[in-house]
PyMOL CGO cylinders between C-alpha atoms (Angstrom):
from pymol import cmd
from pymol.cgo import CYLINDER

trace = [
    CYLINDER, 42.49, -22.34, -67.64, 42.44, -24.72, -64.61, 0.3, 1, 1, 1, 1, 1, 1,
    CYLINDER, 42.44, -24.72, -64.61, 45.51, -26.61, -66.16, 0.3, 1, 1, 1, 1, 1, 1,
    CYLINDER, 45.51, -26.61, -66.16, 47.25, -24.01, -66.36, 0.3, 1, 1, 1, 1, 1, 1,
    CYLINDER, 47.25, -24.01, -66.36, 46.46, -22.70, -62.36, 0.3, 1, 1, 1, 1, 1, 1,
    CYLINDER, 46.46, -22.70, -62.36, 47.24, -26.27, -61.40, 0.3, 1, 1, 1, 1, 1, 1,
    CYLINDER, 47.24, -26.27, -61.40, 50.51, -25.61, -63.20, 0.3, 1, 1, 1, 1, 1, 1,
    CYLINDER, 50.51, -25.61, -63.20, 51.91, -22.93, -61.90, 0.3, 1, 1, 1, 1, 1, 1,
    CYLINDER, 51.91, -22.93, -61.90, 51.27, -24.14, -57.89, 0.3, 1, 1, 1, 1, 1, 1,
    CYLINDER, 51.27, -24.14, -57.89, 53.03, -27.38, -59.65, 0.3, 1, 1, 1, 1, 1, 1,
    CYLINDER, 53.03, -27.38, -59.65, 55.81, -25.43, -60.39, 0.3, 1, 1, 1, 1, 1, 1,
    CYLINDER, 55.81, -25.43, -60.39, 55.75, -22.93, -57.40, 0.3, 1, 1, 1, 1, 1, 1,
    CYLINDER, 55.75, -22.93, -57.40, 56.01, -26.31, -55.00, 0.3, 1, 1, 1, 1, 1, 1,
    CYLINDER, 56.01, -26.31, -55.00, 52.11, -25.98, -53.78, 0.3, 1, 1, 1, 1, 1, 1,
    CYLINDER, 52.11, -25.98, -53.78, 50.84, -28.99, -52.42, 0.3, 1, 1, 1, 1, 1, 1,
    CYLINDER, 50.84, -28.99, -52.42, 47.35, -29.45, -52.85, 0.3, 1, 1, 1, 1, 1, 1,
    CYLINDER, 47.35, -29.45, -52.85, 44.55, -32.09, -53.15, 0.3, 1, 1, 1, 1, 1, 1,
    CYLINDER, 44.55, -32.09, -53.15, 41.87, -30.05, -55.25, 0.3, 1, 1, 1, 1, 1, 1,
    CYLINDER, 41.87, -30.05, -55.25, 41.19, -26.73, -56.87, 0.3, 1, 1, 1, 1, 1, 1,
    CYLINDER, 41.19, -26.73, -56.87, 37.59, -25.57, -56.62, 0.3, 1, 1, 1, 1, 1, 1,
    CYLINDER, 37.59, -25.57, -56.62, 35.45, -23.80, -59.60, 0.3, 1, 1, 1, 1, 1, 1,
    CYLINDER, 35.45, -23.80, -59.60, 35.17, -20.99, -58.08, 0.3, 1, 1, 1, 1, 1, 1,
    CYLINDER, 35.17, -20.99, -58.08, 38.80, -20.44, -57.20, 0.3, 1, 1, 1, 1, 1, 1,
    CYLINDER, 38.80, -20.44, -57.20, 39.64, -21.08, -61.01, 0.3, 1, 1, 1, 1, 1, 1,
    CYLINDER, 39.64, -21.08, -61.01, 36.96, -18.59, -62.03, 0.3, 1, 1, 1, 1, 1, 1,
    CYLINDER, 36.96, -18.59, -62.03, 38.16, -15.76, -59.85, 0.3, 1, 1, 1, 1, 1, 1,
    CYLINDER, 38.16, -15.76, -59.85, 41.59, -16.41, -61.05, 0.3, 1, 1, 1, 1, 1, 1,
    CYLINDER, 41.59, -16.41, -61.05, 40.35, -16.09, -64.39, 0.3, 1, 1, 1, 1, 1, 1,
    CYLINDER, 40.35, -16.09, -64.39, 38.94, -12.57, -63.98, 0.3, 1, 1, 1, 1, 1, 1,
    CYLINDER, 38.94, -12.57, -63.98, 41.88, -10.90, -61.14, 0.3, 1, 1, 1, 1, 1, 1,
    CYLINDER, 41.88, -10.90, -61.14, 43.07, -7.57, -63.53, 0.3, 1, 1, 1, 1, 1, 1,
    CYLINDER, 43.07, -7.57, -63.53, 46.32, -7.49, -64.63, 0.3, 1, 1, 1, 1, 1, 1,
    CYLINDER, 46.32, -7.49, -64.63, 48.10, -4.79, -63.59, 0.3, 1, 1, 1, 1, 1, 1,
    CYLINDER, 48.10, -4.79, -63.59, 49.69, -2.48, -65.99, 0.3, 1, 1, 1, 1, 1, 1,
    CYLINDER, 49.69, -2.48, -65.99, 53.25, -3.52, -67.42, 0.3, 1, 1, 1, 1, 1, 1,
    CYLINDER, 53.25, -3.52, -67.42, 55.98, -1.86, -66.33, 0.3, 1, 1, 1, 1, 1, 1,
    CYLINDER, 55.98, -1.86, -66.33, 58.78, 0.62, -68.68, 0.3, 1, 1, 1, 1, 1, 1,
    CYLINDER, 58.78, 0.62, -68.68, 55.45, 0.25, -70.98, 0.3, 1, 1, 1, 1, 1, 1,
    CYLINDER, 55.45, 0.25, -70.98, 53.39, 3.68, -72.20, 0.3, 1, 1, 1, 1, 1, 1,
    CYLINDER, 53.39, 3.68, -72.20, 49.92, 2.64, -72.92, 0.3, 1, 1, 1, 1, 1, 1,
    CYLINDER, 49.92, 2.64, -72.92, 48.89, 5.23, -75.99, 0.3, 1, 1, 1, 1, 1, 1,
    CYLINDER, 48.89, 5.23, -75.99, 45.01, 5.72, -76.65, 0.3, 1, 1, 1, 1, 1, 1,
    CYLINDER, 45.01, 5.72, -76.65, 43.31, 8.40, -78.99, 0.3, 1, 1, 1, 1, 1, 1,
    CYLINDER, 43.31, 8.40, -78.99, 39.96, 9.39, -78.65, 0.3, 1, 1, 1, 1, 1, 1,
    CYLINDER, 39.96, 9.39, -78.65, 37.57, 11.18, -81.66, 0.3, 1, 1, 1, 1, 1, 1,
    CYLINDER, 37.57, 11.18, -81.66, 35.19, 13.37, -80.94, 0.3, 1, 1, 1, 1, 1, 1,
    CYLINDER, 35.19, 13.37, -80.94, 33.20, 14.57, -84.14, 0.3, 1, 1, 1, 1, 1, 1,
    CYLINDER, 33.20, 14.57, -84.14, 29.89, 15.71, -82.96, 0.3, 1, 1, 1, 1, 1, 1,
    CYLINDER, 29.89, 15.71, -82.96, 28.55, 19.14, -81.49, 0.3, 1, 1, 1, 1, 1, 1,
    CYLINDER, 28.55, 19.14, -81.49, 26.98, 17.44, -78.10, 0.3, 1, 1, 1, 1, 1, 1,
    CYLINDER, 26.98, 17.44, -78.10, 28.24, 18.06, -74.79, 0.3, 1, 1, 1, 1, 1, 1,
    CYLINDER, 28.24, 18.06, -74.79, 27.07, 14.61, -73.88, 0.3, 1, 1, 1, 1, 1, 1,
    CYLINDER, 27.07, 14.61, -73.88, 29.70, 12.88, -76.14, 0.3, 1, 1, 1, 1, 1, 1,
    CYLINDER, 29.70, 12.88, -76.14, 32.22, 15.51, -74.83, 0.3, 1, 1, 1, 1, 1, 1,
    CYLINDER, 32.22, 15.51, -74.83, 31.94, 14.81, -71.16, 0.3, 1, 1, 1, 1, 1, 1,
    CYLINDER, 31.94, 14.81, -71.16, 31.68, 11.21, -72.61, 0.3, 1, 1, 1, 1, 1, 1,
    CYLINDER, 31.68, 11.21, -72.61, 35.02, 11.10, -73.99, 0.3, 1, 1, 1, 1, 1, 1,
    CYLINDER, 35.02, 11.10, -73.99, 36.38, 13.20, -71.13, 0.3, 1, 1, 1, 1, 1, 1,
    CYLINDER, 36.38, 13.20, -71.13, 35.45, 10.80, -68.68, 0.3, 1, 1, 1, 1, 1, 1,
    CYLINDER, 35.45, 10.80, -68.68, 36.78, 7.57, -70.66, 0.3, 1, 1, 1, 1, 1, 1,
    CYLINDER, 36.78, 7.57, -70.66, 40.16, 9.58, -70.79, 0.3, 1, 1, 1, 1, 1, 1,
    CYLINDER, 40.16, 9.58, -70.79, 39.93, 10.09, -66.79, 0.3, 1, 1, 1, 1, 1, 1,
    CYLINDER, 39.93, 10.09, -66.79, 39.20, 6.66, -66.16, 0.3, 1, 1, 1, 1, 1, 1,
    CYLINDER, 39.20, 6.66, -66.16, 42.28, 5.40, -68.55, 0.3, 1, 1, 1, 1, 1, 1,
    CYLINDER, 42.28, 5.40, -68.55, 44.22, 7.76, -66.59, 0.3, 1, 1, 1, 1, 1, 1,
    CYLINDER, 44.22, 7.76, -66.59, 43.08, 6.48, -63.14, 0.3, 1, 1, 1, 1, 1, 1,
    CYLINDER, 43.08, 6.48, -63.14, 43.25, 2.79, -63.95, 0.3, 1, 1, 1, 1, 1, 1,
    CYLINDER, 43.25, 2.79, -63.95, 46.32, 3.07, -65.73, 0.3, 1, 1, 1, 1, 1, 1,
    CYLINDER, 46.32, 3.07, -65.73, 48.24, 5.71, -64.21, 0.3, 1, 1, 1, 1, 1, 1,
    CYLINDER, 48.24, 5.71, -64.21, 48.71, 9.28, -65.32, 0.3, 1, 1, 1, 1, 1, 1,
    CYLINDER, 48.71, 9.28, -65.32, 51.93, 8.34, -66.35, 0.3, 1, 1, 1, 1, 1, 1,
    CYLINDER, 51.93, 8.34, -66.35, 51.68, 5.51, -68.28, 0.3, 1, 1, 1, 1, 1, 1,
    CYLINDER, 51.68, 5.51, -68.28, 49.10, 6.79, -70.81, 0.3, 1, 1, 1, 1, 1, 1,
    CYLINDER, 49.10, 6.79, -70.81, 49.44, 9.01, -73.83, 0.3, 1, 1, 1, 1, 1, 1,
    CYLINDER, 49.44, 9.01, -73.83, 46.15, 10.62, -74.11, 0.3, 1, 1, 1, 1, 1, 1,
    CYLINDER, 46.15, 10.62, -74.11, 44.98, 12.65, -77.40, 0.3, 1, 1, 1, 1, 1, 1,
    CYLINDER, 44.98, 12.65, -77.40, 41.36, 13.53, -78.02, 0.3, 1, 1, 1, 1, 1, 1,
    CYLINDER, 41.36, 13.53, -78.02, 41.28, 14.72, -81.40, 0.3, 1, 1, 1, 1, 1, 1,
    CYLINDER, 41.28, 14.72, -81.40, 38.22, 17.12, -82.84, 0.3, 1, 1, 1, 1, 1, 1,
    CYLINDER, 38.22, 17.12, -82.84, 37.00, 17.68, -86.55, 0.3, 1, 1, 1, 1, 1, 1,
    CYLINDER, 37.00, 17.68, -86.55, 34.08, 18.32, -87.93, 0.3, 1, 1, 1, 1, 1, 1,
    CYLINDER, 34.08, 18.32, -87.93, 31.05, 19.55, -86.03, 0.3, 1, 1, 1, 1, 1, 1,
    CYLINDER, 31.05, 19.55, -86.03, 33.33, 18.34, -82.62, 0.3, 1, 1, 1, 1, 1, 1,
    CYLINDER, 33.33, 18.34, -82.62, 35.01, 21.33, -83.28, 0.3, 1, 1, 1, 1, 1, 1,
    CYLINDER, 35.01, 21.33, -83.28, 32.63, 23.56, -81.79, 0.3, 1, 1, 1, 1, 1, 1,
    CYLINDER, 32.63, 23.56, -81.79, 33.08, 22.15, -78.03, 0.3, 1, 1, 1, 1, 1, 1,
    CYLINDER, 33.08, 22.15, -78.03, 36.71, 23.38, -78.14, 0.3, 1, 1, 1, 1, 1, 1,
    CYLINDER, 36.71, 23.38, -78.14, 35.20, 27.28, -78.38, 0.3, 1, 1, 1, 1, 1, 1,
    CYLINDER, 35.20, 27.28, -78.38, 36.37, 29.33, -75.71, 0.3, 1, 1, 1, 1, 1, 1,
    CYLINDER, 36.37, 29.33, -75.71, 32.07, 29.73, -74.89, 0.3, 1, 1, 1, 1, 1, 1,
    CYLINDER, 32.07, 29.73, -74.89, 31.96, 26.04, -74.69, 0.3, 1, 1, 1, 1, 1, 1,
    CYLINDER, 31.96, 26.04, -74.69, 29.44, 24.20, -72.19, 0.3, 1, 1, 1, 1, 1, 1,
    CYLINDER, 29.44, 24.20, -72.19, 32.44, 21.74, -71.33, 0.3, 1, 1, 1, 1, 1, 1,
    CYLINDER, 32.44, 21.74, -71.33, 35.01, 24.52, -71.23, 0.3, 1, 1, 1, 1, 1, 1,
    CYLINDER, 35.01, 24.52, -71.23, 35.92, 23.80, -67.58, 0.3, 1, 1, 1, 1, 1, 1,
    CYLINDER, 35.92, 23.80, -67.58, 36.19, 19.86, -68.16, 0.3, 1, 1, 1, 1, 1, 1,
    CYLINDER, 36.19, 19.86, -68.16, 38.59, 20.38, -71.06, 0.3, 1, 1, 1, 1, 1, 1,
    CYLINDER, 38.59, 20.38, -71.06, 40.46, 22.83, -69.14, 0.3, 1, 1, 1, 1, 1, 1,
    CYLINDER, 40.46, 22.83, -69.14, 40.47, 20.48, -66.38, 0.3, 1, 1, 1, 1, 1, 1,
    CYLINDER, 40.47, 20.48, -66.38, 41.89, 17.74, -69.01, 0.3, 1, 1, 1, 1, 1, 1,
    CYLINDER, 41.89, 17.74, -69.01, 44.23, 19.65, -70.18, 0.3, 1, 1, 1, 1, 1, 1,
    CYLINDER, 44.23, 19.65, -70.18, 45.30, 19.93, -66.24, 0.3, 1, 1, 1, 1, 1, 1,
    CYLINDER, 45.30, 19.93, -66.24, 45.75, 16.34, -66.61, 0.3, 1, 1, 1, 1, 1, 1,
    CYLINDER, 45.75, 16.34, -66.61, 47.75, 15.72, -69.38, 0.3, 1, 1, 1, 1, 1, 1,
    CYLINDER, 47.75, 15.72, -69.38, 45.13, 15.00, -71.88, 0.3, 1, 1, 1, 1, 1, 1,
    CYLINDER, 45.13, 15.00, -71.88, 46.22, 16.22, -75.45, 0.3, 1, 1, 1, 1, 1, 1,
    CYLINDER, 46.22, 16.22, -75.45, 42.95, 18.14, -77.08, 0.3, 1, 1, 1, 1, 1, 1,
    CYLINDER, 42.95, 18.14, -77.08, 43.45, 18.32, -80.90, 0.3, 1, 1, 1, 1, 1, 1,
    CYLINDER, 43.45, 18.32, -80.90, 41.86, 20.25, -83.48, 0.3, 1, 1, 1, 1, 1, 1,
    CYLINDER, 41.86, 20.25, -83.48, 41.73, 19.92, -86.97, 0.3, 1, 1, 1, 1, 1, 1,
    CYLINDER, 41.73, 19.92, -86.97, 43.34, 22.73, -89.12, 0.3, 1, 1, 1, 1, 1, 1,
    CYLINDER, 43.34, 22.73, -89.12, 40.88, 21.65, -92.06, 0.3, 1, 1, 1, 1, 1, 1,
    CYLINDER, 40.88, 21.65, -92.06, 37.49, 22.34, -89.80, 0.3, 1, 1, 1, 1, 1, 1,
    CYLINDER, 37.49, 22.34, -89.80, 38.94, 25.49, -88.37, 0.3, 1, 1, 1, 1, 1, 1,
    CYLINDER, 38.94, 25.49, -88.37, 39.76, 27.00, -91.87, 0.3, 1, 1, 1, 1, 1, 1,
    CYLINDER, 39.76, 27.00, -91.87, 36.22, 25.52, -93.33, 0.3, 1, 1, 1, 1, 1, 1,
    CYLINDER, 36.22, 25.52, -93.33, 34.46, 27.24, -89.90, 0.3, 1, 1, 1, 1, 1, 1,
    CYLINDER, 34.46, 27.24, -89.90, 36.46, 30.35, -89.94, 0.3, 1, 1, 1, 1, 1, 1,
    CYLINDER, 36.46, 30.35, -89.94, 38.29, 29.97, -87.14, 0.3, 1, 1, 1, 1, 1, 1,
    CYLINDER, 38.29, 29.97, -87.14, 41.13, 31.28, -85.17, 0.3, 1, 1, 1, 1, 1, 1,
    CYLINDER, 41.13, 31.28, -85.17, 43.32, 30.25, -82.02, 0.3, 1, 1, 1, 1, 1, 1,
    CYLINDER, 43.32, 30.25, -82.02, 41.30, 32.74, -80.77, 0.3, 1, 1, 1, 1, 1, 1,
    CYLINDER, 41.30, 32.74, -80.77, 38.11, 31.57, -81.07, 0.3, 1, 1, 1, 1, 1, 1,
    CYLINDER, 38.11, 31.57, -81.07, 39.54, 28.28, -79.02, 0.3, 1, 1, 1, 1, 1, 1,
    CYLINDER, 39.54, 28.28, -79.02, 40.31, 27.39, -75.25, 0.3, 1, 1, 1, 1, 1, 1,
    CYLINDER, 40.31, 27.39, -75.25, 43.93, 28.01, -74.73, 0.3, 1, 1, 1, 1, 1, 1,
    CYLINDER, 43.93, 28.01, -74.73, 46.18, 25.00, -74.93, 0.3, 1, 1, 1, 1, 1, 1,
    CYLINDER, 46.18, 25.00, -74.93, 44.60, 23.42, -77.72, 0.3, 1, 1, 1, 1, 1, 1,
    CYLINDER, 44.60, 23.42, -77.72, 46.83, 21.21, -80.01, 0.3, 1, 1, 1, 1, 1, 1,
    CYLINDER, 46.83, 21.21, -80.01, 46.90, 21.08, -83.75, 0.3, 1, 1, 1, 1, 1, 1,
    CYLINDER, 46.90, 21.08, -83.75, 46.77, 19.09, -87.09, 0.3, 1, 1, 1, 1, 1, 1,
    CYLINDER, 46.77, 19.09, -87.09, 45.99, 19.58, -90.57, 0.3, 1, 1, 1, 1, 1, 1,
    CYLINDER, 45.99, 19.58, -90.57, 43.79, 16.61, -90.89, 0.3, 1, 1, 1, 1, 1, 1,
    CYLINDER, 43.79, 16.61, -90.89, 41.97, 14.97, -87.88, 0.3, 1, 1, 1, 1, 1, 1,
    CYLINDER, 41.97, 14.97, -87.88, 41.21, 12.40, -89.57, 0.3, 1, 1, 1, 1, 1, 1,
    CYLINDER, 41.21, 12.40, -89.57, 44.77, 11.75, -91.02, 0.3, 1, 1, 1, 1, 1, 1,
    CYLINDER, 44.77, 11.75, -91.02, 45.98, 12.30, -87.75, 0.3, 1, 1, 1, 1, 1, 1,
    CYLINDER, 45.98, 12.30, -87.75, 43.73, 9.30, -86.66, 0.3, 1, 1, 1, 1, 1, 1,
    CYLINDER, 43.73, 9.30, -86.66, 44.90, 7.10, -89.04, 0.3, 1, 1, 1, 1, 1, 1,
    CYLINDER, 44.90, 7.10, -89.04, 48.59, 8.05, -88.23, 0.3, 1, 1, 1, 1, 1, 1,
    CYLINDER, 48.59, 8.05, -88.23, 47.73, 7.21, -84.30, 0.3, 1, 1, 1, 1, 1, 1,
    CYLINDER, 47.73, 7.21, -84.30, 46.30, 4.04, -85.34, 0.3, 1, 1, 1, 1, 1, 1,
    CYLINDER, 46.30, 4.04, -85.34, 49.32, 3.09, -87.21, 0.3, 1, 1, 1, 1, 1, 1,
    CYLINDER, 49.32, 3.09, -87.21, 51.90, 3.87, -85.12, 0.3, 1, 1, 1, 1, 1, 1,
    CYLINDER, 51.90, 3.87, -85.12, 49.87, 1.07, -82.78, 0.3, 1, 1, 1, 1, 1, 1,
    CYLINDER, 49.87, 1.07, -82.78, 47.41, 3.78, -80.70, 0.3, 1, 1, 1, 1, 1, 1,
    CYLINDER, 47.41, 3.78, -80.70, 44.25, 2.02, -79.24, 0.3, 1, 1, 1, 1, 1, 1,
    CYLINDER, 44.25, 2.02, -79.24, 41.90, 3.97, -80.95, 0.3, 1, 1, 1, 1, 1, 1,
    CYLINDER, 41.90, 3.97, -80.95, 38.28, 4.86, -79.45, 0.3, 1, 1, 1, 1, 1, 1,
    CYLINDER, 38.28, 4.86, -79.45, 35.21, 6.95, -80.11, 0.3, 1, 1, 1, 1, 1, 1,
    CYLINDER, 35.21, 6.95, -80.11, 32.35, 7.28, -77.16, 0.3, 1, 1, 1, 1, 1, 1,
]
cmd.load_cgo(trace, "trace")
């Protein structure tokens, strides 16, 4: 890593007699900023009835957002399974998925759990997304090159 900060002053014309440790270190550890023309594309799956992991998964989709920029993330969180259940309209995160959905987050539920559970559009927050198989879906999104994440 230091050879390669000594070569690029090299090659920017820096004159210089020494390059301490800690310079090199802090170098080593500045965050990149995100790439330009490129849309970052992350999926999140949430399979379990516990508000914890909801506001969980909520909050690592804010924070991609904010370090990233709203608009140069894809966002999806996708529900199956027991998940399922925070996406009712009664839900104890209602207000934080409405809020995501504000923001441009994709919530998805799975056609299979909603027919196995009984359940309608009705029975959901509004602006919910759909797919036949979360877990298929998943797969897809991890396929097509999605960073793929579950809290």
């Amino acid at each position: 890593m230091k050879q390669a900060a000594i070569a690029a002053l090299l090659a920017a014309g820096t004159t210089f007699t020494a390059i301490p440790d800690a310079v090199a270190q802090q170098a080593a550890t500045v965050k990149s900023a995100p790439q330009a023309n490129v849309k970052y594309k992350v999926v999140f799956q949430v399979s379990d009835n516990d508000p914890a992991k909801w506001n969980l998964a909520l909050n690592n989709a804010k924070n991609v957002q904010a370090d990233l920029g709203k608009e140069n993330v894809e966002t999806e969180i996708v529900a199956y399974g027991p998940g399922l259940n925070m996406l009712r309209t009664e839900s104890k995160v209602a207000d934080r998925l409405n809020g995501a959905l504000d923001d441009n987050v994709a919530l998805i539920a799975c056609d299979n759990t909603m027919h196995n559970m009984k359940l309608t559009n009705a029975d959901l927050i509004g602006g919910i997304g759909h797919v036949k198989a979360g877990v298929v879906h998943l797969m897809e999104r991890q396929r097509q090159g999605w960073s793929y994440i579950r809290p």
